[in-house]
C-alpha positions in Angstrom: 77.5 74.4 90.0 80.2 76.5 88.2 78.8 78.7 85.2 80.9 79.2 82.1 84.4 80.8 83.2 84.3 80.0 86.6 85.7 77.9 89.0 84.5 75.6 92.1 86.8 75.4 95.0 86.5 73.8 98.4 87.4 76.1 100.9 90.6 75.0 102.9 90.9 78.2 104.7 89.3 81.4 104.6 91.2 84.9 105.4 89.6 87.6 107.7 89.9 91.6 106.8 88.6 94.4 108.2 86.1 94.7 105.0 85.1 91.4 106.3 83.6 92.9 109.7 82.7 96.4 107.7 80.3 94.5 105.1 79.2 92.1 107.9 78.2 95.5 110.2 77.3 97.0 107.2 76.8 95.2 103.7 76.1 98.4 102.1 79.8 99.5 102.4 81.1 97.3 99.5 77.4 97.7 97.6 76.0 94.5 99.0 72.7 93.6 99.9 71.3 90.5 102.4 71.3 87.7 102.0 75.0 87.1 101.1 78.4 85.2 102.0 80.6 86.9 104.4 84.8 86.9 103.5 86.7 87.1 100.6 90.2 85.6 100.8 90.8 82.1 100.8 92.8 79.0 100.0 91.3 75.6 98.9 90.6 72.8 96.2 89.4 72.8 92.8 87.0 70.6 92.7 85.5 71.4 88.9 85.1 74.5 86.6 82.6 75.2 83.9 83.5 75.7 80.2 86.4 78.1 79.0 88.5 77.9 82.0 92.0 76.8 80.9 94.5 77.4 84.2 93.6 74.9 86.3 93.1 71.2 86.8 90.2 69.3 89.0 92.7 68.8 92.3 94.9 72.3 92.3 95.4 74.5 94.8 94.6 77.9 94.4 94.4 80.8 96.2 92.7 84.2 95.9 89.2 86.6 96.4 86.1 85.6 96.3 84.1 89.1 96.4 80.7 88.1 94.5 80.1 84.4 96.0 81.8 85.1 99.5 84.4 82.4 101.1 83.2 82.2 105.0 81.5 78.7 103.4 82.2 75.2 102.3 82.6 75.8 98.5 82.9 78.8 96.8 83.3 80.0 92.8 85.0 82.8 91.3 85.2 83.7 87.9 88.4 83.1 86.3 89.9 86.0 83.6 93.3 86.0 82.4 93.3 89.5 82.2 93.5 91.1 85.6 90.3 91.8 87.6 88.3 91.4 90.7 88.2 88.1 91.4 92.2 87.2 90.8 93.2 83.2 91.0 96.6 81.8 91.3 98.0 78.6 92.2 99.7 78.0 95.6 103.2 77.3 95.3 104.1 73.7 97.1 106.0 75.0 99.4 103.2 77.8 100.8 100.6 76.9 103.6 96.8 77.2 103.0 96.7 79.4 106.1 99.7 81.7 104.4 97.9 81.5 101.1 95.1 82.4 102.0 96.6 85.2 104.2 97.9 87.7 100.9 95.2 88.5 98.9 94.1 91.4 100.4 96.8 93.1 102.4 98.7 92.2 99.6 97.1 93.5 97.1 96.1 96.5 99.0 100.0 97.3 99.4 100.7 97.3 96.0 97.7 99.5 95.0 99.1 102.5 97.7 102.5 102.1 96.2 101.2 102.1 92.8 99.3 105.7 93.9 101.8 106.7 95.6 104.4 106.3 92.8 106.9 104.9 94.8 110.0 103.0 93.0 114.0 103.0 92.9 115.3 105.4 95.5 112.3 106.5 96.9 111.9 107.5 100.3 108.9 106.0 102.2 107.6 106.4 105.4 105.1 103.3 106.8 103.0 103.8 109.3 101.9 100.5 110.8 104.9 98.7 109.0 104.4 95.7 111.3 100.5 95.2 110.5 99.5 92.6 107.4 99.1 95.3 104.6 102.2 97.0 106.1 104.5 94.2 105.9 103.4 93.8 102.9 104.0 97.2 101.9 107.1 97.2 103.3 108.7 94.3 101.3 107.3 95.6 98.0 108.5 98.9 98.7 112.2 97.3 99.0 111.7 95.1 95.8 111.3 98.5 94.0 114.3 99.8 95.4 113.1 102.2 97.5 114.6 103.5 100.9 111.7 102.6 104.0 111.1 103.4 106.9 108.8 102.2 109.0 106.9 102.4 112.4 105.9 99.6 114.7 105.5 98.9 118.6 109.1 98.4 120.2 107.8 94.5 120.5 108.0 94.6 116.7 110.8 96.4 115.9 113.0 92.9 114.6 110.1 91.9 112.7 110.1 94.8 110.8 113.8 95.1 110.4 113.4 91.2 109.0 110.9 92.2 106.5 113.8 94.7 105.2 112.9 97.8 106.6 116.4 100.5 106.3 115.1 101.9 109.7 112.5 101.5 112.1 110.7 103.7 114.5 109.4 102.7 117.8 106.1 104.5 118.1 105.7 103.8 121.3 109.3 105.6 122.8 109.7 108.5 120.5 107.5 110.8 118.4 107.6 109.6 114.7 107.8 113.1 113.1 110.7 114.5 115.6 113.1 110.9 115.5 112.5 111.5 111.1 113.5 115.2 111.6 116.4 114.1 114.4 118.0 111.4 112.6 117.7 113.2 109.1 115.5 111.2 107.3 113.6 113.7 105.5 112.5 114.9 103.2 110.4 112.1 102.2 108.7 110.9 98.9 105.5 109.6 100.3 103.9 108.7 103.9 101.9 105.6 103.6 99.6 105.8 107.2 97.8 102.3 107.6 97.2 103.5 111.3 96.0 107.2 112.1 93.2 109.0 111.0 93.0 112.3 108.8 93.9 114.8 111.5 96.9 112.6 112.6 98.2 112.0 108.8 97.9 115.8 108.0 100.6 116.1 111.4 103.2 114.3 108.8 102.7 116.8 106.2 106.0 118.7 107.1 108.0 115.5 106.8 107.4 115.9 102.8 
């Protein structure tokens, strides 16, 4: 049963990250301990809330993260906050999918964090490595809401998805070298690199693009 400020939901559809596998591998990688519910993202149902809770009605659909009670189950509660916090709740628009819903959290959120560090805004020239990937597209569409000039890398195969998602230019990873086709077509210098694909040793290689 829901305690004060939080909200029961019936899980339509639950979203998979790789903190998923990590904390199932590992559950002392996000500071958990066993027993506990795998998954975080999800869409469903309200199907009650205990007291305080003010946004939502018995029968709306919401989507959002479900870090302390898990979502890889039947029903699930989260606290609700109006201020920001780790546990964030919205309602689905009507025209948005459970299995779309409950694809954003995450990536989504995850994107808009590395922009956020990585100061990116109006006129800003960003490189994205793995632009085609779920926190990637992401990244790449918030990037452009800013106003910011992007560039991103994908597999040739995915070259007009990134392009739909409103990249200015995209990079074929798997025809050219990414740091000589920036040099070559004078794209650089750039404000930021973010790299949702390489390790350390590989990211450090981009350094002279900056």
């Amino acid at each position: 049963q829901p305690e004060d400020h939080e909200v029961l939901v019936r899980i339509a559809i639950a979203g998979v990250n790789p903190v998923d596998w990590k904390n199932i591998e590992d559950p002392s990688h996000s500071g958990k301990q066993l027993p506990f519910i795998a998954g975080q993202d999800f869409a469903g149902i309200v199907e009650g809330f205990g007291e305080g809770v003010t946004r939502f009605a018995i029968g709306d659909r919401i989507f959002g993260i479900a870090r302390e009670h898990g979502s890889y189950a039947e029903y699930t509660c989260i606290r609700d906050t109006e201020a920001p916090g780790p546990e964030p709740l919205c309602k689905i628009p009507d025209d948005v999918g459970d299995s779309d819903a409950a694809a954003i959290p995450t990536p989504a959120l995850t994107a808009l964090a590395s922009l956020d560090w990585l100061d990116v805004g109006k006129d800003s020239k960003l490189l994205i490595i793995g632009a085609s990937g779920s926190v990637g597209g992401f990244a790449v569409q918030l990037a452009k809401l800013r106003g910011a000039y992007v560039i991103g890398t994908a597999h040739s195969g995915s070259e007009d998805d990134v392009r739909a998602l409103g990249a200015d230019d995209v990079i074929a990873y798997d025809k050219s070298d990414v740091t000589e086709t920036v040099q070559q077509k004078h794209l650089g210098p750039l404000d930021a690199v973010l790299d949702l694909a390489n390790g350390p040793d590989e990211s450090k290689a981009l350094a002279p693009l900056l």
